[in-house]
C-alpha atoms as one frame of an Amber mdcrd trajectory, in Angstrom:
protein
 133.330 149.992 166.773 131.354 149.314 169.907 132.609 145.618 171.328 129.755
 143.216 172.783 132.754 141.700 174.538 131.784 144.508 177.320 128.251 143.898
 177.242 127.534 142.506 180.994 128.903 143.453 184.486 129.526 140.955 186.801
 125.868 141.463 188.459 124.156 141.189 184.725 125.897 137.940 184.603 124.806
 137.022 187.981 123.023 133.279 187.633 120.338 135.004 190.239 118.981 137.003
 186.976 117.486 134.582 185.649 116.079 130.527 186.056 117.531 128.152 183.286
 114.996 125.896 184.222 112.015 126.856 182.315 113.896 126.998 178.928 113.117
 124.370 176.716 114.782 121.373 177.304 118.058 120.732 174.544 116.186 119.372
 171.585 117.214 116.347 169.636 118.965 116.882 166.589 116.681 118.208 163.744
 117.076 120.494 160.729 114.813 123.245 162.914 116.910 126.773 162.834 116.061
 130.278 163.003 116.360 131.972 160.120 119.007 134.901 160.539 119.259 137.034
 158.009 122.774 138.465 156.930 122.649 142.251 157.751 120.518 144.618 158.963
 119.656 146.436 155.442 118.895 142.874 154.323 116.672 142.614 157.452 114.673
 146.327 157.119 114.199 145.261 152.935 112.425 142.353 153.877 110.381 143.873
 156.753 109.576 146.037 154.253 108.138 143.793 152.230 106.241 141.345 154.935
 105.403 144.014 157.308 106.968 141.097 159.976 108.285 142.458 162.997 111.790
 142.232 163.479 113.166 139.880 165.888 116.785 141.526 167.314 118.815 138.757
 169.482 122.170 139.859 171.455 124.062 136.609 172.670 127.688 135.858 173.792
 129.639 132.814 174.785 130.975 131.388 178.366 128.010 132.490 180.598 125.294
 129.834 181.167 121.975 131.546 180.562 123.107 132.957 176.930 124.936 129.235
 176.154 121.104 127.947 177.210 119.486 130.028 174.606 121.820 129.855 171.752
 122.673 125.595 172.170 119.007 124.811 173.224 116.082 127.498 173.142 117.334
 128.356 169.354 116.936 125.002 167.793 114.178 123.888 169.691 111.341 123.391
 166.797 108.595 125.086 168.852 110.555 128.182 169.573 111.979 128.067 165.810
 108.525 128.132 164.407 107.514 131.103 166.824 110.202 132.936 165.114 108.990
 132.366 161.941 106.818 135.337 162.416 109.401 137.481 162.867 112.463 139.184
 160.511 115.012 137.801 162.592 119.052 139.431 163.316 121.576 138.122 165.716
 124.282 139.977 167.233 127.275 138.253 169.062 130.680 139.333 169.731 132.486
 135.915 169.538 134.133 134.340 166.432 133.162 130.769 166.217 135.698 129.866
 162.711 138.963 131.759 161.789 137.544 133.226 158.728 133.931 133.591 156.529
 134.676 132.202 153.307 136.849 129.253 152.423 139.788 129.391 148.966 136.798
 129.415 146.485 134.867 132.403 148.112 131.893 130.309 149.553 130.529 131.307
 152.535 131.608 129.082 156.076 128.435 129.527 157.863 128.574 130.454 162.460
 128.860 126.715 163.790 126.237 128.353 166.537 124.127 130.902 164.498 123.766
 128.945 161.290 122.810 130.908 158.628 124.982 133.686 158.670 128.784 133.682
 159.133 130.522 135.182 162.427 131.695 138.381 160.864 128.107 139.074 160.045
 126.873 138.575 163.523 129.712 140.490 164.877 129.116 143.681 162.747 125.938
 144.190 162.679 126.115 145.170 166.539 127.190 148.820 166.048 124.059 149.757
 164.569 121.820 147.947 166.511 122.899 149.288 169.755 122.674 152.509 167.941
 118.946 151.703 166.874 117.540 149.578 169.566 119.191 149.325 172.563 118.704
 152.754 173.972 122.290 153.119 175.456 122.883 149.807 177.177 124.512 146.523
 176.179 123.571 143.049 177.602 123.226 139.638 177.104 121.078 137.456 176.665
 118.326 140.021 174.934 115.790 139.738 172.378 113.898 143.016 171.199 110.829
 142.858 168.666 110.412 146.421 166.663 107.377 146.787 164.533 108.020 148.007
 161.055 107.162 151.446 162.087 110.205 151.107 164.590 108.560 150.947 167.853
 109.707 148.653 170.416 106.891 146.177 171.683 108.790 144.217 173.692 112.660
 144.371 175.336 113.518 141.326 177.203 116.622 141.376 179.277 117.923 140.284
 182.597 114.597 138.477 183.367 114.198 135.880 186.259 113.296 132.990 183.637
 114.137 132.295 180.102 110.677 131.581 179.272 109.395 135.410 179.439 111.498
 136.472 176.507 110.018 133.222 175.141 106.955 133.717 175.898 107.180 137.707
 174.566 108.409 136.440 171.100 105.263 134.106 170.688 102.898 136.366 171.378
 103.458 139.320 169.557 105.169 137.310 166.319 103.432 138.224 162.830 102.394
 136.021 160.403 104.048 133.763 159.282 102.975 132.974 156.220 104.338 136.491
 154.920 107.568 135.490 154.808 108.744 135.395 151.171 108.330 132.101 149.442
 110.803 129.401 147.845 111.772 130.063 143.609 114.214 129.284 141.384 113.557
 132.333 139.293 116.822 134.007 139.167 115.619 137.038 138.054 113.142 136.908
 141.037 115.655 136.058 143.656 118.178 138.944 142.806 115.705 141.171 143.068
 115.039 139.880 147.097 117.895 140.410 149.985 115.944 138.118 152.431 118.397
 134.911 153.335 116.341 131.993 151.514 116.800 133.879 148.268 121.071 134.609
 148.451 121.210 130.935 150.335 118.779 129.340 146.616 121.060 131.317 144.187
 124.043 130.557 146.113 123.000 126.378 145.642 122.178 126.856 142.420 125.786
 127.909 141.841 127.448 125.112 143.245 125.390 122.457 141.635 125.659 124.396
 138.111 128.178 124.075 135.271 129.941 125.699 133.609 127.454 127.037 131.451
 124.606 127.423 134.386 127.413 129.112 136.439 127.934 131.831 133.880 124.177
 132.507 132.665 123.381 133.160 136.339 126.696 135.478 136.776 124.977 137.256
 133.550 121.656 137.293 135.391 123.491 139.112 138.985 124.684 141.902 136.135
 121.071 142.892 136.646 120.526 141.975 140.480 119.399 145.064 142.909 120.428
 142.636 145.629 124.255 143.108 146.080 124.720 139.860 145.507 128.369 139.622
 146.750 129.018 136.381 148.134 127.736 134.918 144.912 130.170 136.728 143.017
 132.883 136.533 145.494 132.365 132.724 145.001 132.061 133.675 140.869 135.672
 135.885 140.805 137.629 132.790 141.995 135.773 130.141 139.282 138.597 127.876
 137.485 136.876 128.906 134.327 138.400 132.090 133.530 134.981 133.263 131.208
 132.941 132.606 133.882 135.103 134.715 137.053 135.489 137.819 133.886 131.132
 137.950 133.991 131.380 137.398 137.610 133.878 140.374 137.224 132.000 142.672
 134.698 128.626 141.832 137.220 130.708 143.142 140.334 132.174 146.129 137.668
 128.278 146.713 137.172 127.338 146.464 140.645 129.296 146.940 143.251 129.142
 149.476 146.051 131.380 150.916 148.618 130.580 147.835 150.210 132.426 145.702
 147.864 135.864 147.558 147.466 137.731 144.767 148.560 135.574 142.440 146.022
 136.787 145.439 143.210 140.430 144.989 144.516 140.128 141.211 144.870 138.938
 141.068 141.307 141.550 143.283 139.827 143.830 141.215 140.987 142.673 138.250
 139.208 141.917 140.108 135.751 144.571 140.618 133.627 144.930 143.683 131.768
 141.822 144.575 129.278 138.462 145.229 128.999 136.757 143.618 132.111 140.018
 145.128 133.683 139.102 149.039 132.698 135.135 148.194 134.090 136.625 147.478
 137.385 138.505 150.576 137.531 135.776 152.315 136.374 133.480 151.511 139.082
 136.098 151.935 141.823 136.959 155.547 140.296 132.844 155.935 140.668 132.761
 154.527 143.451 135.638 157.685 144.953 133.260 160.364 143.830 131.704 159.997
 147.675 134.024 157.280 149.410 137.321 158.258 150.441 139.049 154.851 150.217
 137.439 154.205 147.131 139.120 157.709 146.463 142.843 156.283 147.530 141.968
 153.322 145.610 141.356 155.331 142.375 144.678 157.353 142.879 146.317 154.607
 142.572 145.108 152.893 140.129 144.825 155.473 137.123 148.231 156.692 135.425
 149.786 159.324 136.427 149.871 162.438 133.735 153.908 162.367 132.918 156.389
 160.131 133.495 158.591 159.487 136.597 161.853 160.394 135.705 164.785 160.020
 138.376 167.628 162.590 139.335 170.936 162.560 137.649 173.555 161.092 138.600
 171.501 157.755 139.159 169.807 157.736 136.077 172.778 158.814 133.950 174.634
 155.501 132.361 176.696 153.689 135.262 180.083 153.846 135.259 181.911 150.095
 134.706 182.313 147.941 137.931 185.824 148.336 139.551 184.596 145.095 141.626
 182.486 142.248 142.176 180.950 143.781 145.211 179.767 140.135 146.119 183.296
 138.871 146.068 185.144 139.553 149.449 188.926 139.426 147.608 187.862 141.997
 145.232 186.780 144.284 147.486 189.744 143.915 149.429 191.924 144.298 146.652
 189.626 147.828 145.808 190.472 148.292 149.330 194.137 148.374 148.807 194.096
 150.653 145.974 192.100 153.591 147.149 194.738 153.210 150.233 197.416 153.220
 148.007 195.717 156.097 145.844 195.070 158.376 149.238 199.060 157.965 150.494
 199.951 159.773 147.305 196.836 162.208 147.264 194.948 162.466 150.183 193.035
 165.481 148.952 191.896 162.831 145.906 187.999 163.171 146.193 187.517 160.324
 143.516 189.594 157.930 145.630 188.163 158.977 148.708 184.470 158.190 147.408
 185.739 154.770 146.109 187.304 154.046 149.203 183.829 154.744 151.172 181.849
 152.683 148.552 184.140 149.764 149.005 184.117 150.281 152.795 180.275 150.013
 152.445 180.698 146.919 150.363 182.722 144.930 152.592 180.889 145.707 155.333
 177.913 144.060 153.327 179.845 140.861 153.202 180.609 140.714 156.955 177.144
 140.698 157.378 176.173 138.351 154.730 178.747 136.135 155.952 177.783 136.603
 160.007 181.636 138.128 160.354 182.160 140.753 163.303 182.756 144.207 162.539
 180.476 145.255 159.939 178.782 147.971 161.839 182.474 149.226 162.100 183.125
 149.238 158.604 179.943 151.513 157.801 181.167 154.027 160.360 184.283 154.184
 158.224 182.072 154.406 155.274 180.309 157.812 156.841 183.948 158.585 157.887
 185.156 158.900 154.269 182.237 159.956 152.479 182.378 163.049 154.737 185.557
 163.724 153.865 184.726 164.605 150.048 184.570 167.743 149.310 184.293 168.055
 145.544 180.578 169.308 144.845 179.949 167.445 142.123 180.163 164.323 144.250
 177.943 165.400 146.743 174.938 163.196 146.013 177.505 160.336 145.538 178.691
 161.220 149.120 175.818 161.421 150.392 174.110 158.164 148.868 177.125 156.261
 151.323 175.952 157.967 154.109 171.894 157.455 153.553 173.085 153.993 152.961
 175.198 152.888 155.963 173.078 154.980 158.232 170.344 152.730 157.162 171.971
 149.752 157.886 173.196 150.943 161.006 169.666 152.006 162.228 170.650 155.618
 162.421 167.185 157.075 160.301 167.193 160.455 161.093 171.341 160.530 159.623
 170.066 158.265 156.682 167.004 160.493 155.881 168.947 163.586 155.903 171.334
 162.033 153.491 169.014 160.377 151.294 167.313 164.272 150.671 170.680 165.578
 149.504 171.239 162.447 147.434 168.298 162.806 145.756 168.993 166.221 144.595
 168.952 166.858 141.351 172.258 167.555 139.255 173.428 168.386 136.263 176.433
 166.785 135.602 177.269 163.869 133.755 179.143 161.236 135.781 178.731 157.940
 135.981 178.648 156.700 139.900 179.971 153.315 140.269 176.887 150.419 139.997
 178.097 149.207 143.381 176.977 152.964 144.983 174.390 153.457 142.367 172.458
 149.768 143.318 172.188 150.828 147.015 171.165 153.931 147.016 168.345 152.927
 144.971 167.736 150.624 147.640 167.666 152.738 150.016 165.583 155.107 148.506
 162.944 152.636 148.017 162.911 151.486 151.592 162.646 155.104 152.660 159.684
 155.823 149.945 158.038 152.450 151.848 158.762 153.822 155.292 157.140 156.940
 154.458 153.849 155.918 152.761 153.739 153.196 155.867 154.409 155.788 158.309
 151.762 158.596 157.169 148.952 157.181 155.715 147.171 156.727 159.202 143.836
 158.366 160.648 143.992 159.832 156.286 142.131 157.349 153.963 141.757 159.740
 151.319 145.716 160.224 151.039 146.781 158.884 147.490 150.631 158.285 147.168
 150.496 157.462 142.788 153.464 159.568 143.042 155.652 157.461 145.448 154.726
 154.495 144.025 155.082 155.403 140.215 158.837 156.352 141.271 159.223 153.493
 143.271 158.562 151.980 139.828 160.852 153.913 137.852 163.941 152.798 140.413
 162.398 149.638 140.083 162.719 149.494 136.382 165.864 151.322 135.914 168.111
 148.566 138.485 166.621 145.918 136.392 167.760 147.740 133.089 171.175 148.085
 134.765 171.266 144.559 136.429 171.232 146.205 139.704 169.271 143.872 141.632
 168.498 144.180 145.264 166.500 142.180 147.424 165.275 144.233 149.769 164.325
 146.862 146.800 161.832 144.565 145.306 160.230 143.228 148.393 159.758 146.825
 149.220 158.325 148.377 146.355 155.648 145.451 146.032 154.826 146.755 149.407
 153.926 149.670 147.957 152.432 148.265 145.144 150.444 145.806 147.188 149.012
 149.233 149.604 147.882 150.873 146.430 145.884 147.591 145.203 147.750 147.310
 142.552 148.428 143.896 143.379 148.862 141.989 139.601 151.530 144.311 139.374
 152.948 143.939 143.148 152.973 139.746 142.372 154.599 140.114 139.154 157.501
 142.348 141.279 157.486 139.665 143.845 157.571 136.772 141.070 160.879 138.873
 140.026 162.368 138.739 143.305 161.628 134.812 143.850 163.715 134.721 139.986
 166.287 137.188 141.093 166.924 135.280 144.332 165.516 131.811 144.007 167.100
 130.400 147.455 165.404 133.779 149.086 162.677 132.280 152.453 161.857 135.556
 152.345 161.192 136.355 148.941 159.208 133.267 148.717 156.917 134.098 151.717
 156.224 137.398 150.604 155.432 135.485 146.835 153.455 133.080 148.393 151.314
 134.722 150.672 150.377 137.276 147.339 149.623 134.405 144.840 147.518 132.515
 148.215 145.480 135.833 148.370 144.954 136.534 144.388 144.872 133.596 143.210
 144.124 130.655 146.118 145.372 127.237 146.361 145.184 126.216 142.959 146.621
 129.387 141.600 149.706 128.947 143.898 150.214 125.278 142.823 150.492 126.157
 139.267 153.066 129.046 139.850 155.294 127.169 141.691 154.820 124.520 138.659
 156.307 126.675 136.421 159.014 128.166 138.881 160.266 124.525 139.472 159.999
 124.108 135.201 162.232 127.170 134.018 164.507 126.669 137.632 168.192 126.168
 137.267 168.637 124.673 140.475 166.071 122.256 140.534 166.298 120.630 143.907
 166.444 123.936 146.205 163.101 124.853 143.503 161.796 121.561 144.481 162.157
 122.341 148.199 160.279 125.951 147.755 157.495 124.389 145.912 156.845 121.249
 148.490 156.697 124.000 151.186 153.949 125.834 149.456 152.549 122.347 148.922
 152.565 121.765 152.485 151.049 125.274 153.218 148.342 124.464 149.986 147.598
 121.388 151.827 146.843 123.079 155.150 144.413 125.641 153.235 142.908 122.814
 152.279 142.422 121.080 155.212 140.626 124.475 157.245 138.680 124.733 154.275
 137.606 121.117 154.702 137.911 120.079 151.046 139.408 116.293 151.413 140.091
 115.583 147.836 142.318 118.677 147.253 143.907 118.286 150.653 145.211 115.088
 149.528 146.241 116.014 146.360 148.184 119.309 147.945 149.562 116.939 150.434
 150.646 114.131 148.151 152.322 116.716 145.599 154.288 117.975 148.409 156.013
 114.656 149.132 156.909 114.375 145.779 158.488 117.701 145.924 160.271 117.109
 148.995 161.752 113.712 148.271 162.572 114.702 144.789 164.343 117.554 146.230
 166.138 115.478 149.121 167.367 112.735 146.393 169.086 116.214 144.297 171.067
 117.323 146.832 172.037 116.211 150.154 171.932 120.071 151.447 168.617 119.900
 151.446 167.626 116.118 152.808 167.037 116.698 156.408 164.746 120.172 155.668
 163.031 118.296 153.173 162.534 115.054 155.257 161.392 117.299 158.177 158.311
 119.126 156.053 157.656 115.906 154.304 156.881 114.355 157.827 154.688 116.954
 158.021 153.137 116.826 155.081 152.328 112.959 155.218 151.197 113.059 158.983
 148.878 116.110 157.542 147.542 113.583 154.793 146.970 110.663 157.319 145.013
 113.059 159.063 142.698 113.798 156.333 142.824 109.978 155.559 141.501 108.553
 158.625 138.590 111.083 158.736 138.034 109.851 155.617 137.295 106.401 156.880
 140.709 104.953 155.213 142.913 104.506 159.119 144.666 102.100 157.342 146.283
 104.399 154.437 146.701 106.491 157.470 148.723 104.080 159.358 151.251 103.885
 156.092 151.813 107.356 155.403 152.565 107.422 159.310 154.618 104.681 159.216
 156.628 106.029 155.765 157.290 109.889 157.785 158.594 107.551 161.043 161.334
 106.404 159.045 162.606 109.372 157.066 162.441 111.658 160.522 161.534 110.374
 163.544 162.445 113.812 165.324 159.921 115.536 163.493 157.004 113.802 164.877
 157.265 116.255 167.940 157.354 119.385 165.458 154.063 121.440 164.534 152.611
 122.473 161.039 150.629 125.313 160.095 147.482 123.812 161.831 149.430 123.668
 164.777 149.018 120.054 164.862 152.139 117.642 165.485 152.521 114.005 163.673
 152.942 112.490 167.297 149.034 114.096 168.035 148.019 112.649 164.194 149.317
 109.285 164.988 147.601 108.987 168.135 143.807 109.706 166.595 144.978 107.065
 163.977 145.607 104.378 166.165 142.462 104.959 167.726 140.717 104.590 164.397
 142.872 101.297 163.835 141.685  99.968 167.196 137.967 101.020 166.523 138.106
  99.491 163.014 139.681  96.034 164.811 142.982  96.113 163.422 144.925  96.219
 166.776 147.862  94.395 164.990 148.172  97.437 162.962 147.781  99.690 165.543
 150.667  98.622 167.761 152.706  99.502 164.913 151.842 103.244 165.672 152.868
 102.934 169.439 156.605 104.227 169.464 155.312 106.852 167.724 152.134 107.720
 170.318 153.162 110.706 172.995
């Protein structure tokens, strides 16, 4: 995509092009803006309509005459009601906020082209420059195009400000073309100017219930792609109201709302607004390739997955605990024993590289020395077997050590002849069986992750569904490995089938409760599917049905804490301080169960209170501020120089508090704060 970031040379940003001085001087503050709309077909529709010329600005940050326009000439009400004459776009190549939507899918508008959000004004470009800009890039610029398309004026690297002003006033339109205030819904879905989305986008928030899911009923019929309303519809706490919201979008969407698809398929559970999704997305792949991929994925495949023998022949009973380090030592001494009185003994030989493989596991679990040694050894001995009908047992050690040992194109090799189909009827050992599973999973995951560049159309179903099958078949066995499960929601995840890639994570946080990992990769998936509140509520019930409650306790104030920060960039108060204050909770609760845990928990509950005092005090309460301060100084001093998510540090917090204290004239109060201040 063409980058704005490269739009002037050092002599186009030369202050000798043009004089600052006859701009408009910075207006006071008034509710004067331009109105932008939000894309360029949104733009051409309502030209369309008005017959308005369109008004095409290019602006960028850091050099003086474009910070003049977009700070002063922009919101200046003369120059705002000049552009009222005109259909008006704005392209810039700077991000203003981190993101475009906050956790309940409203739009968080450009802080310096209000109206639209930065992602729109940074996309649009492309076709602009394609349209209008006749092969150059620079900044400032303001082009008026007629709604036949020609060009009546081109202002750029003028001596003064005030010609492009001056250009824009006298060949704007009139005004009083530009489409008029309602509260029609059926009228405004059937308009894409910016009034229009921004009136049905306020009617939602102020609505009910009720009003909220007559007017996702109403966007079933829109011609508008309305999809930030139904963005903002698919994450509604009323689950009737995001499944209309869904069936709209089902109804609805275009190309240009695959991720919405995706986004809502991973809210809706399995049924009828479920199947609508899919149905539009497999429309949808009749003439867009990732809609294609998308499709591949999610429709079932013809026949079932069905996985080679020996692995999915019954397992053979475990000679050892392979997660006890004296009983793999003691399987040790047997297959040594065993190989002094046969050393041509294949069976014993196999054992003996399985075991190898398992204690070399344990070293590394347990940060011993030597394990890379005992996988050699592991190689070393499965080579040695000779009997063919152990081969893919053989060869599952050898994919399997050469994995851990980083040797891929050894572990690859293996893994093939591993794989191979047999037709005998042993039963390998669940210790062998469990990690070549593994293994073949993370080699399934390296293989979709390593082809499916420059290729959008490139379905992997296949891969995935037996992904799922090895999946399904460890967990009928009791098999369970880590590093299986994280990687075949990774699969799951890339083919958007992401209910089914949280459920598999959901398994993993169950399977290994004390797992950072696991938890990461579960909370990042419910953050994304479900937001704030939906990740609250599962790590509700996690803590409910946990056996360890205090290490659960400790998981769930950390996603607290991280619910809380959400909040706070999404600059919703009330559920920041609710995040926040069920984190403490958490923590403390968890600190009190089990000393293990205290100082960890102490640590992020600093956090988590200095991250509530900060919401306090810009709430106006510095005092309630001061005590949550006050409360995280004594349970962890040394954590007042540590940062959160936000990148903030209590130390930083404490210091706007006291600030607020001494504004609000409680000094006394204040110098309580000052050990803490940097």
């Amino acid at each position: 995509m063409p980058i704005l970031a490269v739009l002037l040379s050092s002599v186009l940003m030369s202050p000798l092009a043009q004089d600052p001085g006859s701009a408009p001087a910075a207006a006071a503050p008034t509710a004067a803006r331009i109105e932008w709309q939000r894309s360029l077909a949104d733009a051409l529709a309502v030209q369309e309509a008005t017959g308005l010329p369109l008004l095409v600005v290019v602006n960028m940050d850091g050099e003086v005459f474009n910070e003049r326009f977009a700070k002063s000439t922009y919101k200046d009400p003369a120059f705002v009601a000049s552009t009222r004459g005109y259909v008006c776009v704005v392209a810039s190549p700077d991000r203003h906020t981190d993101k475009d939507y906050d956790a309940d899918g409203n739009r968080i508008e450009c802080p310096r082209f209000g109206g639209c959000t930065c992602s729109e004004h940074i996309q649009i470009e492309p076709e602009l420059f394609r349209r209008y800009f006749n092969g150059t890039r620079n900044a400032p610029r303001h082009v008026g195009v007629t709604k036949q398309g020609a060009i009546v004026f081109d202002r750029f690297l003028d001596t003064s400000m005030q010609t492009a002003i001056d250009a824009i006033a006298k060949n704007a339109g009139d005004a009083s073309k530009q489409p008029g205030a309602s509260t029609d819904p059926a009228v405004l879905f059937g308009r894409r100017d910016a009034l229009a989305r921004r009136t049905l986008e306020a009617m939602w928030k102020r609505g009910d219930a009720a009003a909220r899911a007559r007017l996702m009923e109403a966007a079933a019929d829109a011609t508008n792609e309305p999809y930030d309303l139904l963005r903002a519809g698919l994450r509604d706490e009323d689950a009737g109201v995001a499944a209309k919201a869904a069936l709209a979008l089902a109804k609805r969407g275009g190309k240009d709302a695959l991720i919405d698809l995706e986004d809502a398929l991973a809210r809706q559970p399995a049924g009828p607004v479920h199947d609508a999704l899919v149905a539009r997305i497999v429309e949808l792949a009749k003439t867009d390739d990732a809609a294609k991929r998308l499709a591949a994925h999610l429709v079932a495949p013809v026949a079932p997955t069905r996985i080679a023998a020996p692995w999915s022949n019954a397992w053979a009973a475990p000679r050892f605990d392979d997660g006890d380090r004296a009983a793999i030592e003691k399987e040790l001494d047997r297959c040594e024993a065993a190989l002094k009185q046969a050393p041509d003994d294949d069976e014993a030989r196999l054992a003996q590289a399985v075991a190898q493989a398992a204690f070399a596991d344990i070293l590394a679990r347990d940060g011993d020395k030597g394990p890379e040694f005992w996988f050699a050894d592991a190689i070393g001995s499965a080579r040695k077997v000779k009997a063919k009908e152990l081969q893919p047992e053989a060869q599952a050690v050898i994919a399997y050590a050469s994995y851990m040992t980083g040797e891929a194109q050894a572990c690859g090799t293996a893994l093939a002849l591993a794989q191979a189909a047999t037709q005998n009827g042993r039963q390998p050992a669940p210790a062998l069986a469990a990690r070549f599973l593994d293994v073949a999973i993370a080699g399934t995951a390296t293989k979709v992750f390593g082809e499916t560049g420059g290729n959008a159309a490139r379905a992997w179903r296949s891969e995935i569904d037996r992904v799922v099958a090895m999946l399904d078949l460890m967990n009928e066995r009791k098999a369970f490995r880590e590093g299986a499960l994280l990687a075949g929601a990774g699969l799951l995840e890339y083919g958007g089938l992401r209910a089914q890639a949280r459920a598999r994570l959901a398994d993993a946080v169950a399977r290994f409760p004390g797992s950072p990992k696991a938890h990461e990769r579960w909370r990042n998936r419910l953050l994304v599917d479900l937001g704030v509140a939906g990740m609250r509520k599962a790590y509700a019930e996690f803590v409910a049905t946990a056996a360890d409650k205090p290490e659960a306790e400790w998981f769930a104030g950390y996603a607290a804490v991280v619910a809380g920060e959400q909040e706070t960039r999404d600059k919703r108060v009330a559920q920041g301080l609710s995040a926040y204050g069920e984190a403490i909770e958490r923590l403390q609760r968890s600190a009190a169960g089990n000393a293990d845990f205290a100082d960890s928990a102490n640590g992020l509950a600093v956090l988590a209170l200095a991250g509530r005092a900060e919401l306090l005090v810009e709430d106006g309460k510095p005092e309630d501020a001061a005590a949550d301060l006050l409360r995280a100084w004594g349970l962890r001093a040394d954590s007042f120089d540590e940062a959160d998510g936000l990148q903030r540090k209590p130390r930083g917090i404490a210091s706007r508090v006291a600030q607020a204290l001494q504004k609000a004239g409680k000094a006394e109060l204040a110098a309580k704060l000052v050990p803490m201040l940097p």
